[in-house]
N, C-alpha and C positions, 0 to 999 in steps of 0.2 A: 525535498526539504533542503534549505539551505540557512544560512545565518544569513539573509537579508529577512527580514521579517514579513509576516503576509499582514495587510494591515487590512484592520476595521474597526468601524465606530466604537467609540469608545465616550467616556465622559470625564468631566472634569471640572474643577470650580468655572464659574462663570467669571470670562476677563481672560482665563488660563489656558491656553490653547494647548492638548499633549505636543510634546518633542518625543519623537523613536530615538536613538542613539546606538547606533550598529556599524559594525566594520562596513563596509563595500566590498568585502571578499567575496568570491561568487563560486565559493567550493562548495558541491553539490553531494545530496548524500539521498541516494536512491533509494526506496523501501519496496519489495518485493511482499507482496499480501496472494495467502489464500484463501478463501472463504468459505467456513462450512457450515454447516446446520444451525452449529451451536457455539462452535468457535470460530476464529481465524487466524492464520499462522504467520510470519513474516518475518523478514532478513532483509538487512543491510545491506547496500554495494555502494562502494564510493564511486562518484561518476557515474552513468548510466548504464542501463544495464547489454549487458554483453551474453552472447549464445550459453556460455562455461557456467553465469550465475544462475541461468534460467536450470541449468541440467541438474547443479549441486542442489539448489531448493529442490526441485522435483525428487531426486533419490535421496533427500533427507525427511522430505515431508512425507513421503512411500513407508521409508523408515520408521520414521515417528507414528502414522495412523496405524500402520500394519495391516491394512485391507486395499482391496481394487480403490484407487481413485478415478473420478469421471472428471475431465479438469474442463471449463468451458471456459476459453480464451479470448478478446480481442483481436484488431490486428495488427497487433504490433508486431513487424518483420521478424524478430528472433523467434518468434514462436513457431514460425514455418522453416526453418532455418535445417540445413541438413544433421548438422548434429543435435538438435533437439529432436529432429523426426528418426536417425538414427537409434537415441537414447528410447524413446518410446517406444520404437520398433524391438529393442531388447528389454524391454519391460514384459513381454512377450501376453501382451492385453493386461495387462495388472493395472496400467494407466490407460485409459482411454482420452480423447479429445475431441472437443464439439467447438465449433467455432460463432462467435456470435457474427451477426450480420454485421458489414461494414459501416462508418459513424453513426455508430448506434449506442453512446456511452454511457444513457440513460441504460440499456438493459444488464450492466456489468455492477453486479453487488459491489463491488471493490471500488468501483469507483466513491461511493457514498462514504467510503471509511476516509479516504481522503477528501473528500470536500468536509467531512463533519470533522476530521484534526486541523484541515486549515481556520475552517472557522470558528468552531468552540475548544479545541485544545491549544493550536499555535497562536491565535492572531495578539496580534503585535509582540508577539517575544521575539528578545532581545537578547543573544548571546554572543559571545566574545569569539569563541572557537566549533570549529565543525563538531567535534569532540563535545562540547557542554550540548548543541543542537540534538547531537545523539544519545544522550544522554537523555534529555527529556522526554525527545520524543520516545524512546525507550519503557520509558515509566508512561507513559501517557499511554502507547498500545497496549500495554499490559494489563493497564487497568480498564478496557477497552474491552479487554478480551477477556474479561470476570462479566461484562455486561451483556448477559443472554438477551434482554429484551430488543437493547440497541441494534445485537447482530442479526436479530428479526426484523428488525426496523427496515435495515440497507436491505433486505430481499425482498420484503413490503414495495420497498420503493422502485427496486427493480421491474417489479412485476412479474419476476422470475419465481415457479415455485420448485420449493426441495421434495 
């Protein structure tokens, strides 16, 4: 996410062409999502994500469900990273890990939560600071995450079943 806006069609009187109007700042504001059954969970980092945020989501979100997690991952680097495989190693199996196949982004549930906020929750908003971005998008996963069907939907599309 950032405060450049993601654009899509949109409408307007005829003659009227929309104008966006947004800063050029290009401060970035990372959302970290997990997907489960029936909900799914998620945290902030500013700038991208780093080994330290991938660990704290993990032992909060362990925290929060209070049962074994089975986490199936992408490949993004930090996920293999010594201190994550550390961290899991002292979860002592409470976490497990399945890795999905290499560019395979069609099979990753999460990926869907983000193509469905860029284009029916973000597009073309228009905010002043990283801080209003966050904000929104804030409300917006929330509400998100009251909608059982939708979060069947992204596993539908995956192809992946729970």
């Amino acid at each position: 996410m950032s405060e450049r806006p993601t654009r899509i069609k949109t409408w307007a009187p005829k003659g009227c062409t929309p104008v966006l109007r947004y800063s050029f700042n290009w401060k970035q504001l990372t959302v970290i999502a997990a997907l489960g059954a029936r909900r799914f969970y998620f945290r902030f980092v500013y700038g991208p994500i780093q080994k330290p945020d991938l660990v704290r989501f993990l032992r909060t979100l362990h925290r929060t469900i209070g049962q074994k997690l089975m986490i199936v991952w992408d490949g993004l680097p930090q996920h293999r990273s010594r201190l994550v495989s550390d961290y899991l190693r002292s979860s002592r199996g409470n976490i497990i890990v399945e890795y999905l196949p290499g560019y395979a982004p069609e099979l990753n549930p999460s990926e869907y939560i983000w193509a469905y906020m860029k284009q029916r929750e973000l597009g073309n908003l228009c905010r002043d600071t990283i801080g209003e971005v966050r904000a929104f998008v804030s409300r917006r996963l929330k509400s998100m995450q009251r909608r059982v069907n939708l979060i069947a939907a992204f596993w539908k599309q995956s192809g992946l079943t729970i």
